[in-house]
C-alpha positions as CSV (number, residue, x, y, z in Angstrom):
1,X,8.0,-8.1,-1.7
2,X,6.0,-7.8,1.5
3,X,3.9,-10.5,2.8
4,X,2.1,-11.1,6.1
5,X,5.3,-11.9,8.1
6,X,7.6,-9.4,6.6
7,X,4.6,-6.9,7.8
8,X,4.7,-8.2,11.4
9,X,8.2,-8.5,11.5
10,X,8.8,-4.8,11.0
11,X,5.5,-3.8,12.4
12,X,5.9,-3.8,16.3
13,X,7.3,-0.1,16.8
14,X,5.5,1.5,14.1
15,X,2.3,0.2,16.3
16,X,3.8,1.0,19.5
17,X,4.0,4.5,18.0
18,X,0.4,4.5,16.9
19,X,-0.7,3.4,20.4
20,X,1.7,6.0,22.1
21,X,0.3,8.8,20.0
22,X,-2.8,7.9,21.5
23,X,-2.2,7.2,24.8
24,X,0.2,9.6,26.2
25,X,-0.6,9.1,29.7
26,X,-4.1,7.1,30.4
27,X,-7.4,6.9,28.4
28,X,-9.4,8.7,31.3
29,X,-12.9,8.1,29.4
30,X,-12.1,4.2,30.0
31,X,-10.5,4.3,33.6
32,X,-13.6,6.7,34.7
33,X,-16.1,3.8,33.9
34,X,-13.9,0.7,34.3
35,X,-12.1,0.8,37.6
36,X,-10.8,-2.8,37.5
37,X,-10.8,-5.7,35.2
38,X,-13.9,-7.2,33.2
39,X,-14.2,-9.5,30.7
40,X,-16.3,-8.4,27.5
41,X,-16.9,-9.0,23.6
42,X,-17.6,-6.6,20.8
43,X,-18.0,-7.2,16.7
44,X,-16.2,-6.0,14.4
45,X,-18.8,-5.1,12.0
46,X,-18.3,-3.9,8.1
47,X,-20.2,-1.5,6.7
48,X,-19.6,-1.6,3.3
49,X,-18.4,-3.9,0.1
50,X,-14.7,-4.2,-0.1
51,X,-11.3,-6.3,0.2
52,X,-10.5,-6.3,3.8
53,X,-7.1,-5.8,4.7
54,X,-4.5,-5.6,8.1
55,X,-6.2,-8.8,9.9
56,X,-2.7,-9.3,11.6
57,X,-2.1,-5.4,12.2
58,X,-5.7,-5.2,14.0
59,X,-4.8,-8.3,16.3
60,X,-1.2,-7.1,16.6
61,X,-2.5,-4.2,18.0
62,X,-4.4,-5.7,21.3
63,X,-2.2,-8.3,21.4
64,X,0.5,-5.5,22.1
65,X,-1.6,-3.7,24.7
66,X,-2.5,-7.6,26.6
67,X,-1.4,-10.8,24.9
68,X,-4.4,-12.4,26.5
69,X,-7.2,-10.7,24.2
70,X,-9.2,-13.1,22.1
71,X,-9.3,-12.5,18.3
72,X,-12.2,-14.6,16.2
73,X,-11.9,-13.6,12.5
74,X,-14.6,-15.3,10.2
75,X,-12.7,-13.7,7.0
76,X,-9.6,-14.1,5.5
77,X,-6.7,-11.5,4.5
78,X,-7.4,-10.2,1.0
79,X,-11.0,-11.5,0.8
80,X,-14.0,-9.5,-0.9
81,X,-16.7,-8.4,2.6
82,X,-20.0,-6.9,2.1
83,X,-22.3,-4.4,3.9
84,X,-22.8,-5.6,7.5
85,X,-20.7,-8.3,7.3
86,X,-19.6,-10.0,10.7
87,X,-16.0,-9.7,10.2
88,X,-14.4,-10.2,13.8
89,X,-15.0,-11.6,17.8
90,X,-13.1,-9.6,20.1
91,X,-12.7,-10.7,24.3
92,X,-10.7,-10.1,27.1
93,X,-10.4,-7.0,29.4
94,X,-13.0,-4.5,28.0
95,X,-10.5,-1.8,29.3
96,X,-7.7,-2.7,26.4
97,X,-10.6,-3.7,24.1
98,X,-11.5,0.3,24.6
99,X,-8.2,1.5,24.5
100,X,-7.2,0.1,21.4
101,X,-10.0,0.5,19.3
102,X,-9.2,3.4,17.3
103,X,-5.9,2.6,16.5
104,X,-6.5,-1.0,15.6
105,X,-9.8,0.5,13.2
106,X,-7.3,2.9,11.6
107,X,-5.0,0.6,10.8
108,X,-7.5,-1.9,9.2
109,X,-9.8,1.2,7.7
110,X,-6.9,2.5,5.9
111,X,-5.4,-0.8,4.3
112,X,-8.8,-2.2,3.5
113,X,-9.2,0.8,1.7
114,X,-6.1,0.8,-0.3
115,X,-6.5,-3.0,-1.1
116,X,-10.0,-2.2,-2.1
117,X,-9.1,0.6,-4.3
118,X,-6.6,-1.6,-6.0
119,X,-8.8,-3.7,-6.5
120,X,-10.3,-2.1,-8.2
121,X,-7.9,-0.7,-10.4
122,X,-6.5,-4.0,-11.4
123,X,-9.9,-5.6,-12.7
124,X,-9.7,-2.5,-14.9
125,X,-6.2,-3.8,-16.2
126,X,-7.9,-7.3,-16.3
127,X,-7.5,-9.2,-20.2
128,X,-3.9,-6.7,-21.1
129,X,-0.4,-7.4,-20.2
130,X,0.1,-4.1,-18.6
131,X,1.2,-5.0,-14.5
132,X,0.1,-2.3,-11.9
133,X,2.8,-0.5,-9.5
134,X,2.1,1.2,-6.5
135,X,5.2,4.2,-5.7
136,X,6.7,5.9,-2.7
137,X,3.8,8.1,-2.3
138,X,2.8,7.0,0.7
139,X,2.3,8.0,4.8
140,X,5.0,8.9,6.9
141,X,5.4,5.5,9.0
142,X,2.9,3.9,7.0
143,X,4.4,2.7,4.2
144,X,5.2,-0.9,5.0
145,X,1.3,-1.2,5.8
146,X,0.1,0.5,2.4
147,X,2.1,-1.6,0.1
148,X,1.3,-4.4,2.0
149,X,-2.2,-3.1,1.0
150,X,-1.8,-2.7,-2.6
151,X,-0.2,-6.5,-2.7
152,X,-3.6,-8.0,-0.9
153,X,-5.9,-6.0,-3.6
154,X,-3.7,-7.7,-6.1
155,X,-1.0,-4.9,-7.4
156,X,2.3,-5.3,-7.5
157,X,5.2,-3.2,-5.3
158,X,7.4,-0.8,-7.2
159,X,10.6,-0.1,-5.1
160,X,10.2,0.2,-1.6
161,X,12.6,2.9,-0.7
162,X,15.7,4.6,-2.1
163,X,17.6,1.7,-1.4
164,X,15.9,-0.3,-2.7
165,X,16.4,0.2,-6.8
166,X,17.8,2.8,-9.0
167,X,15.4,5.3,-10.7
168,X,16.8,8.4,-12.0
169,X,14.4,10.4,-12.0
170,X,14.3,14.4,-14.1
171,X,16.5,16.2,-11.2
172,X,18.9,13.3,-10.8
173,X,19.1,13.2,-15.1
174,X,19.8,17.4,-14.2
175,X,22.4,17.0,-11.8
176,X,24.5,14.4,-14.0
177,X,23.8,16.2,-17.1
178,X,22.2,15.1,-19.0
179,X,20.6,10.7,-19.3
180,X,23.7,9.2,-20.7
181,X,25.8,10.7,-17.9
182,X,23.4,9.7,-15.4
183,X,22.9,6.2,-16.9
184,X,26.7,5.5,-17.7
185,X,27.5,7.2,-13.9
186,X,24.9,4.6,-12.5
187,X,25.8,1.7,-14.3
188,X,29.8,2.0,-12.5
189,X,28.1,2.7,-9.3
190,X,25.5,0.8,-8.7
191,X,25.5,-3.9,-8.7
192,X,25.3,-5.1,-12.2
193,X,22.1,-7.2,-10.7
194,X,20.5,-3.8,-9.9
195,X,18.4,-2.6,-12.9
196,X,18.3,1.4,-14.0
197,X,15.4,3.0,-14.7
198,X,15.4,5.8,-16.2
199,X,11.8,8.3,-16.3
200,X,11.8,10.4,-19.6
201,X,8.7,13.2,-20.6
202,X,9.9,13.7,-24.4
203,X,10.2,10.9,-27.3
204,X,13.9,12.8,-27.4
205,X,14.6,11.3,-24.1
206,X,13.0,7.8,-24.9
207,X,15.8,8.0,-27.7
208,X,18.3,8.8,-25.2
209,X,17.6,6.6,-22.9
210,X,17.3,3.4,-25.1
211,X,21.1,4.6,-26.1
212,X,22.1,4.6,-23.1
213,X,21.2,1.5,-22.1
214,X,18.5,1.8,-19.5
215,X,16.6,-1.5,-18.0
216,X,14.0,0.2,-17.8
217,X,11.9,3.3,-19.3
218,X,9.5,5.3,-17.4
219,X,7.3,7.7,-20.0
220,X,6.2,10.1,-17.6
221,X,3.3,12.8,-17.9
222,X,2.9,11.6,-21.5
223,X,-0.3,11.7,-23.9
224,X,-1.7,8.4,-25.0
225,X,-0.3,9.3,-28.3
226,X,3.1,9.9,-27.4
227,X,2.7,6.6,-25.3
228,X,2.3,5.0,-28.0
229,X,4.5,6.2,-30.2
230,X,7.3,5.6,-27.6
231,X,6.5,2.0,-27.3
232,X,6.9,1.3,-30.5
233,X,10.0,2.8,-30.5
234,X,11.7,1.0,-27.9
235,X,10.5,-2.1,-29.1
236,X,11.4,-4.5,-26.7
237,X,14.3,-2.8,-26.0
238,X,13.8,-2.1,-22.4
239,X,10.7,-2.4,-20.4
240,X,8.1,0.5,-20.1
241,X,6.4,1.9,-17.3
242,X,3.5,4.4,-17.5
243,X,3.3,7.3,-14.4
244,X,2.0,10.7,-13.8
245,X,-1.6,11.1,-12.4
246,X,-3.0,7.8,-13.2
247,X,-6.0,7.1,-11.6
248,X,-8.7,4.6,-12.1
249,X,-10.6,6.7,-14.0
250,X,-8.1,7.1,-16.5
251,X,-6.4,4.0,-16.3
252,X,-8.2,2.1,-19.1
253,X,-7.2,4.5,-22.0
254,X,-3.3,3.0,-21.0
255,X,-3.6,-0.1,-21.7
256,X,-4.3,0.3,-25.8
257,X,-0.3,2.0,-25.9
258,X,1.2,-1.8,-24.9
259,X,3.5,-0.4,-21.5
260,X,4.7,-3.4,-19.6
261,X,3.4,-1.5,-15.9
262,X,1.7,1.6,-15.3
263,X,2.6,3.1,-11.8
264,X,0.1,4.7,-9.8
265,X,0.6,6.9,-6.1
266,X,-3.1,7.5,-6.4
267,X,-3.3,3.6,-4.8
268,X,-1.6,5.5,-1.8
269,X,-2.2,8.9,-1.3
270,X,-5.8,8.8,-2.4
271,X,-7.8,5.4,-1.9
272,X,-11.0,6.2,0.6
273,X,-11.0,4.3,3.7
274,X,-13.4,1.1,4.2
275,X,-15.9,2.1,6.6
276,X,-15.5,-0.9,10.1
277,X,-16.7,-0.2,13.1
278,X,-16.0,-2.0,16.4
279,X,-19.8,-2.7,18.1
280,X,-21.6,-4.3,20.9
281,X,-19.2,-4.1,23.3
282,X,-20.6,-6.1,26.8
283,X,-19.7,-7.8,29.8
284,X,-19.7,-11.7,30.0
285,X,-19.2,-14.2,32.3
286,X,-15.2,-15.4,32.6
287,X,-14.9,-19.0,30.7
C-alpha cells in the first residue's frame, strides 16, 4: 500500500521526467525577465472545495529544481480545502519558482482531484460493508501518484501492477481454457500466499469459479440482479468484487447486492482536476 514515503521514494525520476518534458533546454519567458537571482513569494491559492492531495510531490518538485526553495503549507495531506483557501507560501529564486510552476500545479491538480473524487465516492459507500478499489486504469508514469490519490480520499488500492497479484481475467480464462484450467494452472504457479482472483460475466462462471477454488470472484459487467443472485450463491465462499463502468452515479444501486468491494477505473481515468493556482508572485527583501 502506498503512503507518503513509498511515493517519494519512487518519485524522483518520474518528476525529473515531468520537469524535463518541460524544460528541454531553458524557460526563455523566465530568463528574458530575470537575468540573475531574486528572491520572491507567491500563494498557492485553491479555488474550489476539495481534498487536496500531492503536498510532498509539489515541494518535491522545487526542491528538485533548488533545494533552497521555501515551502509553507497551512494544510495537511488528505484534508477537506474550500474556495479561495490559502493553501501554500512559496520563496526562494523567483526564476525556479517560475519554472516549476506548471509541473508542480499538475501534479497537485491532478491528485487533488482523484482524492476528491474518491471522496466522494466513498461517502456514497458510507453505512455498507462494500470496500472501494481503484484498478490499473491509470496514466502512463502516473500511476504511483494516482493511487496514492485514491488512498488520501479514502479508497483502498487494488493491485498495483501485474506483479503484484494474480487476476485472471476473460482472455487469460480463454487462453487456458476454460476457469478450472486457468485456476488449477495458477494455483501450481503462482505462492500459495498469493490469492487468485478470478473475473466471471455469467452466474455459469460464478459456478465455475467457486469449483475451482478461486480466492476471489470478480462479477463483471453484471446487472444488479444477477449481482445479487451471484452473491448469494457464493455464500461466503470466496470474496466478491463488483467492476465494469462503476461510477459514482451508479455506485449506490451496488451496495443493496452485499459484494465485499466494488472496483472502479473511473477514480483514475476520469476524476476532474481541482482547480490551484500559483498567485502573487513578488520580490522581497533577502532574510
Amino acid at each position: 500500500m502506498l503512503d507518503s514515503v513509498s511515493l517519494l521514494l519512487n518519485a524522483d525520476e518520474l518528476i525529473k521526467m515531468a520537469l524535463k518534458e518541460d524544460i528541454s533546454n531553458e524557460d526563455v519567458s523566465t530568463n528574458a525577465v530575470l537575468k540573475e537571482y531574486k528572491r520572491g513569494k507567491a500563494d498557492l491559492i485553491c479555488k474550489q472545495d476539495g481534498v487536496i492531495c500531492g503536498l510532498p510531490v509539489f515541494e518535491r518538485v522545487f526542491t528538485l529544481l533548488d533545494k533552497n526553495i521555501e515551502i509553507k503549507f497551512f494544510v495537511k495531506e488528505g484534508e477537506k480545502v474550500g474556495k479561495s483557501q490559502h493553501i501554500a507560501e512559496i520563496a526562494g529564486d523567483m526564476r525556479v519558482i517560475l519554472q516549476g510552476e506548471r509541473t508542480a500545479l499538475n501534479y497537485l491538480q491532478r491528485m487533488s482531484g482523484i482524492a476528491t473524487y474518491t471522496a466522494q465516492v466513498v461517502n456514497l459507500l458510507s453505512g455498507s460493508k462494500t470496500k472501494l478499489l481503484d484498478t490499473r486504469k491509470t496514466t502512463p508514469n502516473m500511476r504511483i501518484f494516482e493511487k496514492y490519490a485514491v488512498k488520501a480520499g479514502g479508497g483502498n488500492n487494488h493491485r498495483y501492477n501485474l506483479s503484484d497479484g494474480v487476476l485472471l481475467k476473460d482472455n487469460h480464462i480463454g487462453a487456458a481454457g476454460g476457469i478450472k484450467n486457468a485456476v488449477k494452472a495458477a494455483k501450481e504457479y503462482s505462492s500459495f500466499v498469493r490469492k487468485i482472483e478470478v473475473e466471471v460475466e455469467t452466474l455459469e462462471g460464478v459456478k465455475e469459479a467457486v469449483e475451482a477454488g478461486a480466492d476471489i470472484i470478480m462479477l463483471d459487467n453484471m446487472s444488479v440482479e444477477e449481482m445479487t443472485a451471484a452473491v448469494k450463491y457464493i455464500g461466503g465462499r470466496a470474496l466478491t468484487e463488483c467492476s465494469g463502468n462503476v461510477t459514482k452515479d451508479n455506485i449506490k444501486n451496488i451496495i443493496s447486492t452485499g459484494v465485499d468491494f466494488v472496483s472502479s477505473g473511473a477514480l483514475t481515468h476520469s476524476a476532474p482536476i481541482l482547480d490551484l493556482s500559483l498567485k502573487n508572485l513578488h520580490p522581497v527583501e533577502e532574510v
